[in-house]
Structure formats: structure tokens, C-alpha cells
N, C-alpha and C positions, 0 to 999 in steps of 0.2 A: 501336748494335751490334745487330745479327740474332737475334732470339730465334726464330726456326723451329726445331721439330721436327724433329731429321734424319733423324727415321724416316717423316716427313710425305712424301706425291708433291709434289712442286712444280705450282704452277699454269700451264696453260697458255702458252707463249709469244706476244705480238702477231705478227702475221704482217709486220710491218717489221722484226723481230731477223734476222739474219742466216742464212742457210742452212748448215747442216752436214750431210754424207749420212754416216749411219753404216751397216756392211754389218758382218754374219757371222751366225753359228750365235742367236746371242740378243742384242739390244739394247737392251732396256728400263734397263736399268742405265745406260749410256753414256746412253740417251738423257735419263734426269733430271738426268745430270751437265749434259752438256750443256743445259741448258733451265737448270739451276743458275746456268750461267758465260755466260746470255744469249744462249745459240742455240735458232733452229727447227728442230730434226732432223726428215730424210726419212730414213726408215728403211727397209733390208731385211732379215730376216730368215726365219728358219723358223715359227714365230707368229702375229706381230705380237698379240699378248696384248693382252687389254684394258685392262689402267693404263700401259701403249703410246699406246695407242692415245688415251687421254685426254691425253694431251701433246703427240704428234707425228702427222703423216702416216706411214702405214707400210704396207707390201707384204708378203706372209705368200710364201715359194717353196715350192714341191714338188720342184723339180729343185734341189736345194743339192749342191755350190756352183755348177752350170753355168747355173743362172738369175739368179745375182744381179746380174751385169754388165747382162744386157737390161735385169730390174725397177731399179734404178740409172737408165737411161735412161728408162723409163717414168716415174718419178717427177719427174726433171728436166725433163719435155719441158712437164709441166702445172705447173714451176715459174717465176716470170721470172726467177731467179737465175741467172746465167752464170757460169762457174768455179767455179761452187762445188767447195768442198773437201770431200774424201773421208776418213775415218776407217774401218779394221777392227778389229772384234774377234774374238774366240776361234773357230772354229778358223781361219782363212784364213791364219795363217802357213805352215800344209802345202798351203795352193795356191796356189802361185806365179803360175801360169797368170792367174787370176783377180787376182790382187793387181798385177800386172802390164799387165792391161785397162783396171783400172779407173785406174794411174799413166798410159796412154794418152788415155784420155778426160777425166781431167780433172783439178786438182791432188789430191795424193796426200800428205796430213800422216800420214805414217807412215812405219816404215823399208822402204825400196827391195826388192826380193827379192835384192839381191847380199849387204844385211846378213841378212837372212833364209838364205839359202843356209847363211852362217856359222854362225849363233849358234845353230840348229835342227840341224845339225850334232852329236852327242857327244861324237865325236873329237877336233873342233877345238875344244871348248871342255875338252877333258879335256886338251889340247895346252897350252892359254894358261897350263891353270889350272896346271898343271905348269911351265911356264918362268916363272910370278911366285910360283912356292915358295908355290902355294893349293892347298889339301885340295879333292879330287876323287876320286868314284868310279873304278873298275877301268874299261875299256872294251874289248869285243870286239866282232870279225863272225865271222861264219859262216865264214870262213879260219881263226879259231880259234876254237872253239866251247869251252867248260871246261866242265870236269865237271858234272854234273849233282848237286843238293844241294851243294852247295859255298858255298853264298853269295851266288849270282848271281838277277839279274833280265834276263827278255825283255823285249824293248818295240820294236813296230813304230816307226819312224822316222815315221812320223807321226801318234804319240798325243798325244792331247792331253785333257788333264778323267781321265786316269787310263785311258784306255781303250787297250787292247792292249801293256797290261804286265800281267804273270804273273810269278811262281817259276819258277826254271828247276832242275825238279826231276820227280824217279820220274814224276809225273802229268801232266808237258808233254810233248808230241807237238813230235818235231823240225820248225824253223819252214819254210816251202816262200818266205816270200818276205824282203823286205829288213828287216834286225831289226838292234839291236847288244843285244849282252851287256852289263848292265852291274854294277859288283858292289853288292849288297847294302848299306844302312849302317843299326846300328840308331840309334833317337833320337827326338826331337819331327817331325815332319812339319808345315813352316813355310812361309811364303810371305814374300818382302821383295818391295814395289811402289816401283819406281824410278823416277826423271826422269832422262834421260840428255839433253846439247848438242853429241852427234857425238863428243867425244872427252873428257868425263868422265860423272862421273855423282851424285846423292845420294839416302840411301835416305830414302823417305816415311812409311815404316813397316814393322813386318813382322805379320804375323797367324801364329796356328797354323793349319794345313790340318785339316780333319774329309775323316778317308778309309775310304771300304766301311763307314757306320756301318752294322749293321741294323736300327737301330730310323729310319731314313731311307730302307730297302730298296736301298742304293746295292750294287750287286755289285762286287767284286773290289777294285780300289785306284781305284774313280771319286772324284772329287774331289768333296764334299758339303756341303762350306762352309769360311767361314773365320771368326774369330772376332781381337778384336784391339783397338788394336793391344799388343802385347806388350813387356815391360821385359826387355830383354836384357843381361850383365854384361855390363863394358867389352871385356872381349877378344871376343865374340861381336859386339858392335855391332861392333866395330872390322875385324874381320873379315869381314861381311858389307858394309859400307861399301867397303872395299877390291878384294872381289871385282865389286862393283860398276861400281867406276872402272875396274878394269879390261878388262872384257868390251865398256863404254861405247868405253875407247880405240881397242880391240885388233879390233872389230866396227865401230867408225863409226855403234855405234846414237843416236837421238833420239826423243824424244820420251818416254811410261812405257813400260815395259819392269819383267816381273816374272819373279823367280829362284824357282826351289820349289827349298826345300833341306828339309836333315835336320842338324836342330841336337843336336850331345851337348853335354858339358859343357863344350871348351872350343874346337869349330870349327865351323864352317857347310860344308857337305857340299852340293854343288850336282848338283839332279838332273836340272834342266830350265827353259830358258829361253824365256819366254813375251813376244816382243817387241811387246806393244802393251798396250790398256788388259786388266786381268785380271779375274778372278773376285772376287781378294780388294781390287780398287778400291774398291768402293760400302762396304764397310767402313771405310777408311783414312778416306774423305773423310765419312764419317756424324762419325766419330772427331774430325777438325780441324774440319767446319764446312766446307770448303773445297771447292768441284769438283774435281775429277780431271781429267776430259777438258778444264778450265779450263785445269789447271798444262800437260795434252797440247799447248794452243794455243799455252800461252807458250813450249815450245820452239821453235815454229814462227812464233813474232817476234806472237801474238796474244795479247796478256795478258789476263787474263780472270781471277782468282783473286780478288776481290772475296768476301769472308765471306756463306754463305749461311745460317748458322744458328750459334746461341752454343756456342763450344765452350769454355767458360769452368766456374767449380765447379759452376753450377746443372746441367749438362749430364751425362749417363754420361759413366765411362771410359772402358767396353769396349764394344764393340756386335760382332754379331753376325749372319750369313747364310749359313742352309742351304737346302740343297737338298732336297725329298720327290720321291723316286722312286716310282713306281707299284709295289705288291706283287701288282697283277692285273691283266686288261685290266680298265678304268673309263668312263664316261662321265658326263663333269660336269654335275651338277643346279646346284646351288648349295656356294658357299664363304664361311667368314667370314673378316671382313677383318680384323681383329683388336681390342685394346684398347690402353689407355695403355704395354702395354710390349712390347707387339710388332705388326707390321704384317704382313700376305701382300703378295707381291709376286707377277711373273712370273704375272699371273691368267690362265688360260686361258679360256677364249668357254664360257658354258653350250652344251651340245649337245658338245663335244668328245669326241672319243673317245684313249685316252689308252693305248697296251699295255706292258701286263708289262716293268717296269726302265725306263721313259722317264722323264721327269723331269716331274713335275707344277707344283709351281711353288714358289716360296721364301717362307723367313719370316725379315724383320728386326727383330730385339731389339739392344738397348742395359740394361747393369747396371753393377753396382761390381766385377764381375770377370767372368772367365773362367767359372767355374761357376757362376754368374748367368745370364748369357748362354745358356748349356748348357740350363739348367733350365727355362728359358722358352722354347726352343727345345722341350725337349721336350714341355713343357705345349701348347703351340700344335698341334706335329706330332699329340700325338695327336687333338687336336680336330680336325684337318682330315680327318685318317684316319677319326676317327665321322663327319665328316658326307658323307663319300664312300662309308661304309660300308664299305669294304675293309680294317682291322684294323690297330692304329698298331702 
């Protein structure tokens, strides 16, 4: 049995493991899963960070997302892998365009953009969730706009990580472009990370969301980590399971697939549907031992789920990954990397220059709870903030 550290980087893959291209906004996370479940990922991203970089081949864009299809080909051309299979992550569900090139040029283990069209969609998931008797927020357009302080939230139709939602209230300025209303719910701010086979689905876990902390510097409702995984009563597990299966049917998704809801006491409130590998992944799978982007393959007929680390008593329960946002503009000297109960991730290149509200780079911890996890989250954040010198 696997005794690794699941807070440990995996070591390098041989260059005879199979090829996997991982594409979006950040892929270091995907890419230890995969290096986890015995692939070589060629990566593209906005980055390519340096504990990236010590695992995988990787290409850093400046034009995102209209560079990543060429860099994609650039990387392939100096690969001998042919067909290799494509994986996205976060944000390229809102570019269709892009997700669409890359199912052109080459196999494409993810869902298609017609399921994407759907499930990114508000309406039609406010539609589903309503014709199988599932609690779902309010839903408007700009045909009906609702009152202002009312309860309601904006959110551009393609945010995503919490960006371009706001209160729709006295201090919002009426929207100029494509937005829906949606209503307000209060409660836990959750995440469940699913595996869906086209037409069901089971949930893998769920985590709580950390959102706008300021001791993280994250502005507004950015998403800042997740912590997990979480013991839910019977009616909420059961409930979140269901809405699952059915989004899974009723969408035709495959592969992971993650729901951000707002849990009260006794429903799961779905706020947004994130169809591919997520934020709160690298959490779930620190949690079982297990890859993620592994379980991703086995939808796609490639099993890979082999145990990469003990998740048995000796092991945490909870573990833990936030996000530190910059409180200034920065340029990085040096970072520690952590000790026995928490790790930095997302390492950016000395010499980086880094502005005001960007995202600096993450810290994974593992405890016996919830506020374990927290504590050591924030014991880390402020150390990394002194040695950036910019004020934790």
C-alpha cells in the first residue's frame, strides 16, 4: 500500500508514460494528478510555474485563451506522440471557440461544447432543476431586471473563480453587457466534485469554498480555496447526489464535473456548474490517495486510479488549498516551501512580477479538521506575505 505524502509533488514521469495535453487558465494541479495516474503531461497555460515545470513539459501564453490552440501544436510538433489526448481546465468552459479547435485537432477527453453550451447555461439548469422538484436559485435577464437590494446577484455569463459577480444593489451600475440575475441564497459556500458516464453521475466529495477572504487579499466573491472533504447529513448528501445524476442525464456530461452550491440546513442550492477538472480536485484526491484526472481517464475507457498515497488512519482527514492574492504590485525574490504540514504550490519564477489582486500562488495543508486546516493556512499565508514583504 502507498504510503506517499499527499501533500508531496510527485516525481518526474519517464518519458515512455503516455502523453496527456493539459490546456487552460492554470495547470499544475491537473498536471500532478495526472503524473499521479501515470501520465507525461504537456502543458499550456498562463505560467507554467516552477513545481510545473519540474514534472511536466510546459508553455507559459500571453495571448490567453487565443494562444493556447497554436502553443498545443507547438508542443505536439516536438512530441512523437500522435493523437494524443487533450484535457481543459478552468476557465475554457467559456471558450467554446477554443475548446472546439482543440476537439478538431485532436482527441478531446472532455465534454464537447454542445454539453457545455447547456450546463454553463443558468436557465437551463434553473429549468432541469425545477422539472426534477430540485432547489435552485431565482433566475433573470436584462428582459426582467428585479429590483435592486432585493436579494439578488449579477454575474456575467462567463465567470468563472467568482469573477464578475456582484450584489445587485444602490452601488451596482446597470450592466451594458450579457449578465443573468440570479437570486441570492444564504448558507455554507460548497463545492461537490463529480464523475459523470454521459448519462449518470457519483459525487467524489464535496469541500467548503473559501470566498473574498481578506486575510488572502481575494476581492469580491473570488474563489480562494477549498477545504475538505466534508461530512454532510443524510438529506444533503442525498440531495447533492441526485442533483448530480441529474444534470449528468439531462446534459449528457462525462467525465469530473464540479457543482458550487450554497448548502443550508437541509438543501444544496446550485450556483454554478464547472464541467471539467476543478479547483476543489487537488483537495478530494490529497483526501482518498487517489488521482482525479485518473478517475477523468476512466470515464474515457482509460483506468488509471491505482492508490498513490495511504489514505488510511495514519493519513489527515481534511486537507486543505488556498489561494494568496497579491495586496500590491510584487516581484518575487524568493518563497518558502513549506514544512511537515503544509506545502506552497503554484510557485511562480523568481524575477516575476505579480500586480495588485492577481493570484500569487497556493498553500496545501492537511489536519483533523476543518479549522486545522484554516490555521495552518493562515500560519503559512502570513509567512509568505513576510517574506514578500507585502503584509499578510
Amino acid at each position: 500500500m502507498p504510503t506517499a505524502n499527499p501533500l508531496a509533488a510527485p516525481s518526474r514521469p519517464p518519458d515512455s508514460a503516455p502523453s496527456l495535453v493539459l490546456v487552460g487558465a492554470s495547470t499544475r494541479a491537473a498536471a500532478w494528478s495526472a503524473v499521479r495516474a501515470g501520465c507525461r503531461p504537456l502543458c499550456v497555460d498562463l505560467f507554467a510555474d516552477t513545481d510545473l515545470l519540474e514534472v511536466a513539459e510546459a508553455i507559459a501564453v500571453t495571448d490567453y485563451p487565443d494562444g493556447l490552440v497554436d502553443a498545443v501544436g507547438a508542443l505536439l510538433s516536438e512530441d512523437s506522440s500522435t493523437g494524443c489526448p487533450r484535457v481543459y481546465t478552468g476557465a475554457l468552459e467559456n471558450h467554446l471557440d477554443v475548446v472546439s479547435s482543440l476537439a478538431e485537432t485532436g482527441p478531446l477527453w472532455g465534454n464537447p461544447v454542445e454539453v457545455l453550451g447547456l450546463v454553463r447555461d443558468p436557465a437551463w439548469v434553473a429549468s432541469v432543476c425545477h422539472s426534477n422538484d430540485l432547489p435552485c436559485p431565482g433566475i433573470r435577464t436584462l428582459h426582467e431586471i428585479p429590483a435592486r437590494d432585493a436579494g439578488w446577484m449579477v454575474r456575467r455569463r462567463d465567470s468563472a473563480g467568482g469573477s464578475g459577480v456582484s450584489p445587485w444593489d444602490s452601488s451596482t451600475t446597470t450592466p451594458n453587457r450579457d449578465v443573468v440575475f440570479q437570486q441570492r441564497i444564504d448558507g455554507q459556500p460548497a463545492s461537490a466534485l463529480c464523475l459523470a458516464d454521459g448519462s449518470s453521475a457519483r459525487v467524489l466529495g464535496v469541500t467548503c469554498q473559501l470566498v473574498g477572504e481578506d486575510w488572502l487579499h481575494a476581492a469580491g466573491f473570488a474563489w480562494c480555496g477549498s477545504i475538505g472533504p466534508l461530512s454532510l447529513s443524510n438529506s444533503l448528501e442525498d440531495g447533492v447526489a441526485r442533483l448530480a445524476d441529474v444534470l449528468a442525464r439531462e446534459a449528457g456530461l462525462i467525465g469530473l464535473f464540479g457543482i458550487d452550491l450554497v448548502l443550508d440546513d437541509n438543501r444544496a442550492w446550485p450556483i454554478e456548474i464547472n464541467p471539467r477538472y476543478t479547483g476543489s480536485a487537488e483537495v478530494i484526491e490529497m483526501s482518498c490517495g487517489r488521482s482525479m484526472i485518473g478517475r477523468h481517464l476512466e470515464a474515457f475507457g482509460e483506468p488509471r486510479v491505482a492508490p498513490f498515497a495511504d489514505s488510511g488512519p495514519g493519513g489527515a482527514p481534511v486537507y486543505g488549498k488556498v489561494v494568496l492574492f497579491a495586496p500590491s504590485d510584487i516581484e518575487i525574490v524568493s518563497l518558502p516551501r513549506g514544512d511537515s504540514c503544509w506545502r506552497l504550490a503554484d510557485i511562480p519564477h523568481a524575477g516575476s512580477r505579480i500586480a495588485t489582486g492577481r493570484p500569487v500562488c497556493s498553500v496545501l495543508t492537511g489536519g483533523g479538521s476543518v479549522r486545522d486546516c484554516l490555521d495552518t493556512a493562515r500560519l503559512a499565508s502570513e509567512l509568505v506575505y513576510r517574506e514578500l514583504d507585502c503584509g499578510g
